[in-house]
FIKOLZA-1660 file (N, C-alpha, C; in steps of 0.1 Angstrom, whole numbers, plus 5000, padded with zeros to 4 digits):
% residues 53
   i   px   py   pz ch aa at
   1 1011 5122 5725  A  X  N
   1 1021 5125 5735  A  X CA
   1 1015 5125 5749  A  X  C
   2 1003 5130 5750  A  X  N
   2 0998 5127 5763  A  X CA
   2 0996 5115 5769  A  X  C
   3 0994 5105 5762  A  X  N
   3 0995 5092 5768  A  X CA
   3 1009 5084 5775  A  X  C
   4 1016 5092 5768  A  X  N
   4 1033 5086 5773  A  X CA
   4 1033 5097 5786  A  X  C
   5 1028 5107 5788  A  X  N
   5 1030 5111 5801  A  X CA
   5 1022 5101 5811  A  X  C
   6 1005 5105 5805  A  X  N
   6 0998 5095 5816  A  X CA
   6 1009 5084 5821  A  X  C
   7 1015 5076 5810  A  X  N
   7 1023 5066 5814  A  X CA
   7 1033 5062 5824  A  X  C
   8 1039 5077 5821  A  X  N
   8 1053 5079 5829  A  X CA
   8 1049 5084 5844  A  X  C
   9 1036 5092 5845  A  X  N
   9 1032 5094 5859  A  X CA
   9 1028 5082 5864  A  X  C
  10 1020 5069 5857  A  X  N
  10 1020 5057 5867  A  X CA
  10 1034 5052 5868  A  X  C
  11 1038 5048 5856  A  X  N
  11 1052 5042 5863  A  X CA
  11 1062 5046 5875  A  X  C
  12 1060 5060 5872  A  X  N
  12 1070 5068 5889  A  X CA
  12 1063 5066 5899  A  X  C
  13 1049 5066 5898  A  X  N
  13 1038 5061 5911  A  X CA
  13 1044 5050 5917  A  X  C
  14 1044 5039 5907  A  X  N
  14 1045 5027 5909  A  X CA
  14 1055 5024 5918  A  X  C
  15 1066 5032 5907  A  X  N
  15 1083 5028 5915  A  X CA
  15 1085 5037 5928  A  X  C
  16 1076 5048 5928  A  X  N
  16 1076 5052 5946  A  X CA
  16 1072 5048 5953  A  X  C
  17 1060 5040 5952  A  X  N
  17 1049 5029 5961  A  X CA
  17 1060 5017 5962  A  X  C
  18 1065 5012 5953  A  X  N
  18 1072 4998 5955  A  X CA
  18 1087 5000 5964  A  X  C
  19 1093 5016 5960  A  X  N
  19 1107 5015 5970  A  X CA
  19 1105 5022 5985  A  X  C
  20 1094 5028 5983  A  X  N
  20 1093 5037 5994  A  X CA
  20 1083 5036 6002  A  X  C
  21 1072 5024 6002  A  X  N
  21 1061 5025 6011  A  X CA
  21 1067 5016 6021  A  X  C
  22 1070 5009 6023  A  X  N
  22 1076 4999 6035  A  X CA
  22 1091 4996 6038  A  X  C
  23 1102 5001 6035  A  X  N
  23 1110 5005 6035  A  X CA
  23 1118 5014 6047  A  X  C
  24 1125 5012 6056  A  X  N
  24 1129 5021 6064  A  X CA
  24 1139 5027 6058  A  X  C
  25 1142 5041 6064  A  X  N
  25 1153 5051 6061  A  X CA
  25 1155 5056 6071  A  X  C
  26 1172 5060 6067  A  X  N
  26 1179 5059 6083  A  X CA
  26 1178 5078 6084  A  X  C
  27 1175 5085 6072  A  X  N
  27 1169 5103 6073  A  X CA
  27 1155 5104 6082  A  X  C
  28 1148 5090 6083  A  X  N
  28 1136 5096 6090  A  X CA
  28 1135 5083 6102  A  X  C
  29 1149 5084 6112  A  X  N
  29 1151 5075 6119  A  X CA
  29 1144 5060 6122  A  X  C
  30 1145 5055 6104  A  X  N
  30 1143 5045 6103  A  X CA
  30 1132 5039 6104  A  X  C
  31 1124 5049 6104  A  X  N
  31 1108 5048 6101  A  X CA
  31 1102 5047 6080  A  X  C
  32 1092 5039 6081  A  X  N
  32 1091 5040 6070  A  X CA
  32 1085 5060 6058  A  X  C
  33 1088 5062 6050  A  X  N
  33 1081 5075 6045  A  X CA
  33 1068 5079 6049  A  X  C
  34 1058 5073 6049  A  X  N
  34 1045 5080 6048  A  X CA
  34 1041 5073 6063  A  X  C
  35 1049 5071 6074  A  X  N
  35 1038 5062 6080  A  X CA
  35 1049 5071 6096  A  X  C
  36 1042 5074 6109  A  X  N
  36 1046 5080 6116  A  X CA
  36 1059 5076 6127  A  X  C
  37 1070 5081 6131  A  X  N
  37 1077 5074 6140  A  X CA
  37 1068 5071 6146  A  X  C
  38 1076 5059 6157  A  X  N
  38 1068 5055 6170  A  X CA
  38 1071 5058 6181  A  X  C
  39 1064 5060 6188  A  X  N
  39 1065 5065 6203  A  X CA
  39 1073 5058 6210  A  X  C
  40 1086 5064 6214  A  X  N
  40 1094 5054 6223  A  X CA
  40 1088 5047 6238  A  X  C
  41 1092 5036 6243  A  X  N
  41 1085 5032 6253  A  X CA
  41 1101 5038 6265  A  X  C
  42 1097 5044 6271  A  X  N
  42 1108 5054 6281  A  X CA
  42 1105 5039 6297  A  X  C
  43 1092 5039 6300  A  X  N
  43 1091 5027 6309  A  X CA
  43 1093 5015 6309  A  X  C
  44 1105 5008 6314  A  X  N
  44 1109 4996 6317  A  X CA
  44 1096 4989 6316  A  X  C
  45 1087 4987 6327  A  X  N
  45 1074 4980 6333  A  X CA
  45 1065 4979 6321  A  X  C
  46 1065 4993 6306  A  X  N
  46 1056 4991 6297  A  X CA
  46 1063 4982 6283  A  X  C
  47 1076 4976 6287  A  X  N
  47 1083 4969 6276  A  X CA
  47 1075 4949 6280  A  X  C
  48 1070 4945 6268  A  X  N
  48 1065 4932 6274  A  X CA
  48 1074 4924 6262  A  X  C
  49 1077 4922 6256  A  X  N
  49 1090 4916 6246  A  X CA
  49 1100 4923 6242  A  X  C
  50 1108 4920 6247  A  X  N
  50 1121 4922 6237  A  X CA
  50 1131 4916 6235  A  X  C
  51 1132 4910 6224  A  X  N
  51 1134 4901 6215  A  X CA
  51 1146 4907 6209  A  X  C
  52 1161 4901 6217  A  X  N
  52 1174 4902 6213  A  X CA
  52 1183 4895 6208  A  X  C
  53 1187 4895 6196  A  X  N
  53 1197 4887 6194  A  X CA
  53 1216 4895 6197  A  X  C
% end
């Protein structure tokens, strides 16, 4: 029986790394989970592309 847990703890690993490591969500203003918002750029003069369609 222990081995079907070991198992089931990689598998949920897996399927959390696969839906949720690069992924944005609009709960954490569309930043990805583990990785920090970004610093808004508030200065016109510090914007050097932006790229609109």
């Amino acid at each position: 029986m222990r081995r079907s847990a070991d198992w089931l703890g990689h598998a949920l690993g897996e399927y959390e790394h696969f839906y949720n490591e690069h992924r944005a969500h609009q709960a954490l203003d569309q930043a990805a989970p583990r990785r920090a918002v970004p610093i808004p750029i508030a200065e016109p003069a510090r914007i050097i592309d932006l790229n609109i369609r």
